[in-house]
N, C-alpha and C positions, 0 to 999 in steps of 0.2 A: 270625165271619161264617159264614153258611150259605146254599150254593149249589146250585140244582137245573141239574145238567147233561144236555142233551138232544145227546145224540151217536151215530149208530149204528156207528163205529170203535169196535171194541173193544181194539184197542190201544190208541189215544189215550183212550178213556173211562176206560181201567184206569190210565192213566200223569197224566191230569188227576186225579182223584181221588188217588192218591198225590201225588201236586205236593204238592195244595191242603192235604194234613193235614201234610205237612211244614213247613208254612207258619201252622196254625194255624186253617186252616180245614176246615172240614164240609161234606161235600158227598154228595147224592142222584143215582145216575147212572140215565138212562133212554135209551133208543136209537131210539123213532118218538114220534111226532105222538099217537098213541093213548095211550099212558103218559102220556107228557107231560100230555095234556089230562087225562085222569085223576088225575095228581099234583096241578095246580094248582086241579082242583077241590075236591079233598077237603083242600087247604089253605085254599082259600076257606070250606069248610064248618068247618074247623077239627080233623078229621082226621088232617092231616097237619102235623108243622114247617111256620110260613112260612117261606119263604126271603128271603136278603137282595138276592140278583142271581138270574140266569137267565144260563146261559153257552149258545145254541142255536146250530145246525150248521142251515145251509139244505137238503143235499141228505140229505135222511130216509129209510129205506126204505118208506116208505107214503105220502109226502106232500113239500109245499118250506115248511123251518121259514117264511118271511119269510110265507107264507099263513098259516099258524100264529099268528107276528106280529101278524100283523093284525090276525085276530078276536079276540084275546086285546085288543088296544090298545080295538078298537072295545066291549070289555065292560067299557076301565075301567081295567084294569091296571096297575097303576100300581109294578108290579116293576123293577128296572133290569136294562137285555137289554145285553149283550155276544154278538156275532154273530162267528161262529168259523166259518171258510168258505177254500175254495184259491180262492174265485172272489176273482181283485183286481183285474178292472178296476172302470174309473172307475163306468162304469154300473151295475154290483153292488153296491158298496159305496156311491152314493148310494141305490139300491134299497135297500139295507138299514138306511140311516139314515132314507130318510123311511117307511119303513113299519113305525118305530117305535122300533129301536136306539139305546140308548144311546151304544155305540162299536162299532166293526165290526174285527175284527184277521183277519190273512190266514193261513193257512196255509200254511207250518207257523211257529211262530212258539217265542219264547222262554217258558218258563214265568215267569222272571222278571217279564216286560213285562204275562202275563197276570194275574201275580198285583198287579203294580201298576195298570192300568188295572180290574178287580173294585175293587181300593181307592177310586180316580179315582171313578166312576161312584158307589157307595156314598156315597162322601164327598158327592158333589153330591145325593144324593136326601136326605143328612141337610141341607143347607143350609150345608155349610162349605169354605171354601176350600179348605184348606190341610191335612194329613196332620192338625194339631194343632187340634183343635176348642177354641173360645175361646166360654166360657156366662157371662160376667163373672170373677168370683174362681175359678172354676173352667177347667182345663186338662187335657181328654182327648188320648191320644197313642192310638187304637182300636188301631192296626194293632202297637206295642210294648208293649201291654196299661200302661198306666202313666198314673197319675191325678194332678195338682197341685189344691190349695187353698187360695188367699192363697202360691202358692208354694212351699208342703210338699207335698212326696211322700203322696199317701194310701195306708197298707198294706190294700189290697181282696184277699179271696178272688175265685177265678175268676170266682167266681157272682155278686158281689159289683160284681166290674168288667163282667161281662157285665149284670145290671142296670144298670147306671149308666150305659151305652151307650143301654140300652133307652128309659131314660127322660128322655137329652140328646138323643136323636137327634132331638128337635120337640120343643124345648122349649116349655111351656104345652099341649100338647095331653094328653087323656086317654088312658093308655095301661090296657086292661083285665089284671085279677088272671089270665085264663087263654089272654093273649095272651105276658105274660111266663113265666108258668108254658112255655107252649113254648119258647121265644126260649133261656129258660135251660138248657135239657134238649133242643138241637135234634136230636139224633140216639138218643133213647132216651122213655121214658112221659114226657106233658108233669107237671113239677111240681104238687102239689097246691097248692092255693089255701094253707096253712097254713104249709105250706115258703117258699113265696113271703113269704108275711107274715113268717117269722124271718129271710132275707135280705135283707127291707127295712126290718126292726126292726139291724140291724146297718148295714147302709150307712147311717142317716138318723143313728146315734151316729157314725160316723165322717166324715158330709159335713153336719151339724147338720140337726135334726129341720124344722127350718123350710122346709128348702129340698123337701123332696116331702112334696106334700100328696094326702091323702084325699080321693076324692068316693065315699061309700059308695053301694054297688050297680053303679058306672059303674069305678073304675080309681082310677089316681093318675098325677100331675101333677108335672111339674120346674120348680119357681119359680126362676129365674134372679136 
């Protein structure tokens, strides 16, 4: 998983980021309204890593994240927001679930709780209930990096099981050659289109060639 954090504590920005890579996740930290808008455009543009969540702070030093929120929902957005805030009344936290959050957690809280609810939120924007995603004969465990097939264990590379995330997480939908090339490589040059092709020439021998398909020029596809 990879998360853009928009916090202007620099204690806490420094201490969420180590959390999150203790944990196995990747995270971009940024401190106002301006970065932020600037990260998620040039993620739009394809610039930057997409990210998997958004972990935003309401009171920003330039601006209030949940206005942030907003414009961002109103152009579309369709990221999952985790809202990190000391504000906890009732008022606030419906504030910040209808102006677009996912989930709202109060300050100060546990990292624990934060790294499960990022999971929560995640899990629901891929469409699965439950920690253990169920695609028929197949059984992803995202969050314990571990793959079943008919039951057996699949031995996947990082890159390997980080594809195979990529392209269960909507399953039948098209997912493009240099959308994964990021996804795979979210914190360093996105992969080239080539490298991409010999980790999906290896996952397709070990999850059989059948099950992801080709639409050349457009991406590939998780036949269930």
């Amino acid at each position: 998983m990879h998360v853009l954090i928009v916090e202007d504590d620099v204690d806490l920005g420094q201490a969420l980021l180590s959390a999150l890579r203790q944990e196995g996740i990747s995270g971009v930290w940024v401190r106002n309204c301006r970065d932020a808008g600037l990260h998620l455009e040039a993620m739009e543009s394809g610039a930057q890593s997409l990210a998997d969540c958004l972990l935003l702070d309401v009171c920003l030093g330039d601006g209030n994240g949940l206005a942030l929120l907003r414009r961002w929902r109103a152009r579309e957005l369709r990221l999952p927001v985790v809202v990190i805030s000391a504000r906890a009344a009732l008022e606030d936290r419906l504030a910040g679930l209808d102006g677009g959050a996912d989930d709202y957690l109060v300050k100060p809280f546990a990292m624990a709780e934060l790294v499960s609810r990022l999971h929560a939120v995640t899990r629901r924007s891929a469409l699965q209930a439950s920690e253990l995603w169920s695609l028929g004969a197949l059984r992803i465990a995202p969050r314990s990096h571990e793959a079943w097939l008919d039951g057996v264990p699949l031995d996947l590379s990082p890159r390997e099981f980080r594809l195979l995330v990529e392209l269960a997480r909507n399953p039948g939908a098209l997912v493009s050659k240099s959308l994964l090339g990021q996804r795979l490589e979210p914190l360093g040059e996105p992969l080239d289109g080539a490298t991409v092709e010999v980790h999906l020439s290896n996952l397709r021998r070990k999850v059989g060639a059948a099950r992801i398909r080709t639409v050349r020029g457009v991406g590939y596809q998780w036949l269930p």
